[in-house]
DSSP file (Angstrom, degrees, kcal/mol; ACC not computed):
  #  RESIDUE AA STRUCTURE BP1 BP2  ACC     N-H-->O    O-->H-N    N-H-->O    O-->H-N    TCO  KAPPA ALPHA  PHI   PSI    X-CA   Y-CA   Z-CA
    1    1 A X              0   0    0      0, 0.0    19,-1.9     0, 0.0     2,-0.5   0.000 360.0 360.0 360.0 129.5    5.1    3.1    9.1
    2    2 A X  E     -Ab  19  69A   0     66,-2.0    68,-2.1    17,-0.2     2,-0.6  -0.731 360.0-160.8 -83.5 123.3    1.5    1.4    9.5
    3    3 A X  E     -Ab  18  70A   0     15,-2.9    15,-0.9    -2,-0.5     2,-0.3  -0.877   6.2-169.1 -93.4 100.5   -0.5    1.5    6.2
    4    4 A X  E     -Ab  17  71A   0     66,-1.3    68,-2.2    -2,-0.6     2,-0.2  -0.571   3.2-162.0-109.9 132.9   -3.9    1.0    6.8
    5    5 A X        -     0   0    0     11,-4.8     2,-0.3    -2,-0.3    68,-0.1  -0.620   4.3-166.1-117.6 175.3   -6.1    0.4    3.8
    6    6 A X    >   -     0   0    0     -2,-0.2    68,-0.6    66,-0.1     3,-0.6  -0.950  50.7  -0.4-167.0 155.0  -10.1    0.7    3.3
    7    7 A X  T >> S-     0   0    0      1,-0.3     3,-1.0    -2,-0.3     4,-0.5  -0.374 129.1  -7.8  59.4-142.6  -12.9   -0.4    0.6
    8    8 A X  H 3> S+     0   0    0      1,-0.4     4,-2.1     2,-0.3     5,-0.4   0.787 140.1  53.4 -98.2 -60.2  -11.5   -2.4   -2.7
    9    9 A X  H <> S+     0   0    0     -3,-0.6     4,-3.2     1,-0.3     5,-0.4   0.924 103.1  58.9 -66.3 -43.6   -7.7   -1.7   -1.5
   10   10 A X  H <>>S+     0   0    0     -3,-1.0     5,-1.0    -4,-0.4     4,-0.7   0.957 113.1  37.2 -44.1 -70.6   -8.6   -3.2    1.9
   11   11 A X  H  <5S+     0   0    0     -4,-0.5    -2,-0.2     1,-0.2    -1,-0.2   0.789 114.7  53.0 -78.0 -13.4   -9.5   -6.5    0.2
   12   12 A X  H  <5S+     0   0    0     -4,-2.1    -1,-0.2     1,-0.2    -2,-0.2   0.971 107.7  50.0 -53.5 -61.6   -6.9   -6.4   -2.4
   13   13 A X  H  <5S-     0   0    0     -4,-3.2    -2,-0.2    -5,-0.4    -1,-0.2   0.734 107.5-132.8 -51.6 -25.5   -4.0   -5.9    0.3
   14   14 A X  T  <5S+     0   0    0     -4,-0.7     2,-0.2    -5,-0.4    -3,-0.1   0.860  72.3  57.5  45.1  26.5   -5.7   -8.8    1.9
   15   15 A X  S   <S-     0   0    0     -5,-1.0    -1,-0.1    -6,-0.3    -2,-0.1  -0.946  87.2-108.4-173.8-172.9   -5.7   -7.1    5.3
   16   16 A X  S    S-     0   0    0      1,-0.2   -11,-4.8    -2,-0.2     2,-0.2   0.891  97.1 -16.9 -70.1 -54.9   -6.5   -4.1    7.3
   17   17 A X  E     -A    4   0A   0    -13,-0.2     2,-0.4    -3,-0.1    -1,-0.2  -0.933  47.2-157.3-147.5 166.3   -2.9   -3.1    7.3
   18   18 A X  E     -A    3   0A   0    -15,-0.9   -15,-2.9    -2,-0.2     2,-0.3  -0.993  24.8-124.4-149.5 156.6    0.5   -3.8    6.9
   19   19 A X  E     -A    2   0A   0     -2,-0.4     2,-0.3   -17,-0.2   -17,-0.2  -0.645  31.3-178.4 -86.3 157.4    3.5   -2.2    8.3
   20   20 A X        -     0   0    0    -19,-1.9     2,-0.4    -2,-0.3    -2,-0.0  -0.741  22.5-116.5-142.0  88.9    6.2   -0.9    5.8
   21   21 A X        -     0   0    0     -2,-0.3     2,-0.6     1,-0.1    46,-0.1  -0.269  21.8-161.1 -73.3 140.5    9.4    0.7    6.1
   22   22 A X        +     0   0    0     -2,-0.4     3,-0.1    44,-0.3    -1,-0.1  -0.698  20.4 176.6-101.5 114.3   10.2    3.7    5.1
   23   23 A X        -     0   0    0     -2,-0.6    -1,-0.1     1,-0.4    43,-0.1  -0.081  65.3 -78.4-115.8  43.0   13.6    5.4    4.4
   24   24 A X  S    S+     0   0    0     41,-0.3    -1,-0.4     1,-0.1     2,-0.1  -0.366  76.8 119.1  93.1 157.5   12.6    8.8    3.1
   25   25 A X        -     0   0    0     39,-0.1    39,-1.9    -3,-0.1     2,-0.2  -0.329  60.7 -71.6 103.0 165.6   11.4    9.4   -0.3
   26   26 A X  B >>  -E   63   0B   0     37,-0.2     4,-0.8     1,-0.1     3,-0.6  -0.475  38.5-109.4 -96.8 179.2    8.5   10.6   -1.9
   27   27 A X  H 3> S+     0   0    0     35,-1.9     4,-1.3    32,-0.5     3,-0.2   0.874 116.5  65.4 -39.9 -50.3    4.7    8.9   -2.4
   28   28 A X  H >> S+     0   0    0     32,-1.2     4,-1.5     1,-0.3     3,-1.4   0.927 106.2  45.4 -48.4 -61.3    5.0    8.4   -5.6
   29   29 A X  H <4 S+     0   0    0     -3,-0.6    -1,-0.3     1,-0.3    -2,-0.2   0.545 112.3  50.9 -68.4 -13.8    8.0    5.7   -4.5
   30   30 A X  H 3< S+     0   0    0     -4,-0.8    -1,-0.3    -3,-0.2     4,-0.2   0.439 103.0  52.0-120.2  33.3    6.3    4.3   -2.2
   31   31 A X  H X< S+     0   0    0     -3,-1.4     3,-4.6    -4,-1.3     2,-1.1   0.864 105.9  59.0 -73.4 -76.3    3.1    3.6   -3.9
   32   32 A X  T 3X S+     0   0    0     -4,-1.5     4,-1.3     1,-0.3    -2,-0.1   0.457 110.5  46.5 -50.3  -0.9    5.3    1.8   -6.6
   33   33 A X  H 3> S+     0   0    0     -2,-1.1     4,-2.1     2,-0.2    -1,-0.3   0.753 105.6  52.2-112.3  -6.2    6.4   -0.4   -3.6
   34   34 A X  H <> S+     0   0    0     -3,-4.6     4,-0.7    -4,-0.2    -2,-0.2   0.345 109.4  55.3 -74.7  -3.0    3.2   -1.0   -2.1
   35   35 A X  H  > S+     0   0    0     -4,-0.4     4,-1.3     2,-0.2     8,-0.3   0.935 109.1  46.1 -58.0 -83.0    2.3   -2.2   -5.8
   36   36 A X  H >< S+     0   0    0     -4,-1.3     3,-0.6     2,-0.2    -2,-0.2   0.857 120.0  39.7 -38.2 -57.2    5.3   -4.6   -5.7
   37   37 A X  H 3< S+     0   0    0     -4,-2.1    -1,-0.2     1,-0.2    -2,-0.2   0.885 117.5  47.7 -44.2 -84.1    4.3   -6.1   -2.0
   38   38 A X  H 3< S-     0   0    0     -4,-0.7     4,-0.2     1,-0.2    -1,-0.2   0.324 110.8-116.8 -47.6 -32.4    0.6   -6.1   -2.5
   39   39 A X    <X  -     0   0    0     -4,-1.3     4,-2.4    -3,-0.6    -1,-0.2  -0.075  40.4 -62.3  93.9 163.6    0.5   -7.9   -5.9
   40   40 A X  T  4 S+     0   0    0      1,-0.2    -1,-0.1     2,-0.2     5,-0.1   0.753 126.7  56.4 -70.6 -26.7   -0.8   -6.5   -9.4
   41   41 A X  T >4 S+     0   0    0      2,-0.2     3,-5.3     1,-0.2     5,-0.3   0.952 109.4  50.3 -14.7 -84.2   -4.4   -5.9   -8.9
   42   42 A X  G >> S+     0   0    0      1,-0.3     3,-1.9    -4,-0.2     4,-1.5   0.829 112.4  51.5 -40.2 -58.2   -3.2   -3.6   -6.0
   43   43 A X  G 3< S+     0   0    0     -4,-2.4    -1,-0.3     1,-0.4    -2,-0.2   0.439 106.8  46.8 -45.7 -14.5   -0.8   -2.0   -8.6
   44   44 A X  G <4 S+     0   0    0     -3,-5.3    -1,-0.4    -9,-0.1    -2,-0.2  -0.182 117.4  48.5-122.6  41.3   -3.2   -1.3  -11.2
   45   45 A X  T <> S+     0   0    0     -3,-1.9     4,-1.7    -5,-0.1    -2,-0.2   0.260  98.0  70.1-146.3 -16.3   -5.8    0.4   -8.1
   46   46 A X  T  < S+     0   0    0     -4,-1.5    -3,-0.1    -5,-0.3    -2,-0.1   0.506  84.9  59.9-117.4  23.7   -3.3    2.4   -6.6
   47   47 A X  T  4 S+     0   0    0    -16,-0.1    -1,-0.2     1,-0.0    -4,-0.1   0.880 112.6  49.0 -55.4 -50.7   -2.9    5.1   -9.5
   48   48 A X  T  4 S+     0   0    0     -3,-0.2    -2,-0.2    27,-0.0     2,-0.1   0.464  91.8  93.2 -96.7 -68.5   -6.2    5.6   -8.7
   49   49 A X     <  -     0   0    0     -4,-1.7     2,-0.3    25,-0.1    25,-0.2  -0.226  64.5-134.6 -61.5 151.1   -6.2    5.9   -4.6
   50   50 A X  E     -C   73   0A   0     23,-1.4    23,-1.8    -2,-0.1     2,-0.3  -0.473  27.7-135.7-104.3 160.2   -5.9    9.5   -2.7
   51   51 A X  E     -C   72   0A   0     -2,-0.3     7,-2.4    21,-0.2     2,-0.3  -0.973  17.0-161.8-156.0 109.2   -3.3    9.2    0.2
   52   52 A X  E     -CD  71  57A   0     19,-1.9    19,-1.9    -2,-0.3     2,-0.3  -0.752  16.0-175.3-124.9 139.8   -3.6   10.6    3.8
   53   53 A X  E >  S- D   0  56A   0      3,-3.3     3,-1.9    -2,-0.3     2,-1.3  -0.772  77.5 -54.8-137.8  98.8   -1.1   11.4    6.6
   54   54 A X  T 3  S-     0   0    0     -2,-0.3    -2,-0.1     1,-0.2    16,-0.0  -0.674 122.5 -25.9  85.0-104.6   -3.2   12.4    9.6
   55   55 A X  T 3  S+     0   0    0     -2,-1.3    -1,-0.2    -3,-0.0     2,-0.1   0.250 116.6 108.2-121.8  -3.5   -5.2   15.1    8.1
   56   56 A X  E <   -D   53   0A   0     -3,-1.9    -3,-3.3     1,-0.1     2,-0.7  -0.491  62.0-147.6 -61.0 129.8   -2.4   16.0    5.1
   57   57 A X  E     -D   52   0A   0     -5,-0.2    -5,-0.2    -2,-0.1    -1,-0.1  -0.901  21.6-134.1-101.4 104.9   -3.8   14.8    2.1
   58   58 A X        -     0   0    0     -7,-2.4     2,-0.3    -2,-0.7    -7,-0.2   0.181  17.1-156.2 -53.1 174.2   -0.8   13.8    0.1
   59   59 A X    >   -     0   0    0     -9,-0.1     3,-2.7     0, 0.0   -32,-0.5  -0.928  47.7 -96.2-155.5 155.2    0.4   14.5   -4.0
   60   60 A X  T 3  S+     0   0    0     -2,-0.3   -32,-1.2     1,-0.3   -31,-0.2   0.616 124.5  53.7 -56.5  -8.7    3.0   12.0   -5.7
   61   61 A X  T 3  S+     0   0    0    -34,-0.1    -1,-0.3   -35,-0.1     2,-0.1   0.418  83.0 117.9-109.1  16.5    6.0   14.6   -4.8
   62   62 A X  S <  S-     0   0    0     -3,-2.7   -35,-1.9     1,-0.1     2,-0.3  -0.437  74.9-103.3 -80.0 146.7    5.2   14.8   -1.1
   63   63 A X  B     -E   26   0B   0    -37,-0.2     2,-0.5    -2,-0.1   -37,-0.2  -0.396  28.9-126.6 -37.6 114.2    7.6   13.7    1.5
   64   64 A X        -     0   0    0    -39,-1.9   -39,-0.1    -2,-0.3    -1,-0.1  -0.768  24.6-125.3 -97.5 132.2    6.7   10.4    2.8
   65   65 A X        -     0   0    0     -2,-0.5   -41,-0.3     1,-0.1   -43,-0.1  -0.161  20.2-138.3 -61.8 153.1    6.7   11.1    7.1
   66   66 A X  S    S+     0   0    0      1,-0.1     2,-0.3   -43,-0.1   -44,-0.3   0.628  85.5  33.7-103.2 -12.2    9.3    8.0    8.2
   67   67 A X  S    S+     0   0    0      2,-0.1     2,-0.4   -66,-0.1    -1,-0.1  -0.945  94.0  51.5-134.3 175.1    6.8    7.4   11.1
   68   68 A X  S    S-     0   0    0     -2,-0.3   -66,-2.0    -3,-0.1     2,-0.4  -0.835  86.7 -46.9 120.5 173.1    3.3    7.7   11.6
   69   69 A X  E     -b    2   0A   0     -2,-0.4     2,-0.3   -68,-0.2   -15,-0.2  -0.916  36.0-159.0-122.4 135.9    0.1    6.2    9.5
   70   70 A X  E     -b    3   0A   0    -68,-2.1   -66,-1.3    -2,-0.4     2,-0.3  -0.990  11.1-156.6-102.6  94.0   -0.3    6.3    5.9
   71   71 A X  E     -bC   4  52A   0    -19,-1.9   -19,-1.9    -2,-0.3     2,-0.5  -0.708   5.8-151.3 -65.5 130.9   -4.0    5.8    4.7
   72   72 A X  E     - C   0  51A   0    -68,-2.2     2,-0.2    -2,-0.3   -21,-0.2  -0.928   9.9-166.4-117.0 132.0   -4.7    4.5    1.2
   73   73 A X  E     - C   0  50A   0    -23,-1.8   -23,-1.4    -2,-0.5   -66,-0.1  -0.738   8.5-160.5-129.1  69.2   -8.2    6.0    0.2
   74   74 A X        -     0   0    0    -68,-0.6   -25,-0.1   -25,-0.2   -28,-0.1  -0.284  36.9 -90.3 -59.6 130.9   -9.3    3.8   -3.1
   75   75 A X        -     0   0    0    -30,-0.2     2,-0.3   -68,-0.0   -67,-0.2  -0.161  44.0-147.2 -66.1 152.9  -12.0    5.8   -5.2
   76   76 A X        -     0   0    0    -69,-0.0     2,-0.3   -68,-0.0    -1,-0.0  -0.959  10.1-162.7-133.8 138.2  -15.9    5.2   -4.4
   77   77 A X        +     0   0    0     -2,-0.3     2,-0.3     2,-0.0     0, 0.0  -0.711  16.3 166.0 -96.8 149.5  -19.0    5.2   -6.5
   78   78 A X              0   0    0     -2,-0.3    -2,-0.0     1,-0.1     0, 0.0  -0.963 360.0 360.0-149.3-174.0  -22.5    5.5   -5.0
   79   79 A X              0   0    0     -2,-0.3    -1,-0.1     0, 0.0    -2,-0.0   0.181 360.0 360.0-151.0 360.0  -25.8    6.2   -6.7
């Protein structure tokens, strides 16, 4: 699965994207392994982040799709 990141997660991940595989399981497990990959920064931001599949906006018990894009959507301030 391609995980495609944007704002503060983007430069945290230190790339656009990364591919991941997935064997099934929910969000919630596979934040906590895009933590591990990504380093701790990424790990303490991605409590944080909203989670998109397509146009499904995801919750920590959702199915994670085994193919497909995963968006990580890190929260944004403006003024």
């Amino acid at each position: 699965m391609l995980v495609r990141f944007f704002g503060t997660a983007k430069a945290l991940a230190g790339a656009d994207s990364i591919e991941l595989a997935v064997e099934g399981g929910t969000l919630a497990q596979l934040i906590e392994r895009l933590g591990e990959q990504c380093g701790p920064e990424m790990k303490a931001l991605l409590p944080f982040c909203r989670f998109a599949n397509g146009s499904e906006v995801l919750d920590l018990s959702s199915a994670v799709p085994r193919a497909g894009e995963l968006v990580v959507l890190p929260p944004v301030s403006g003024g």
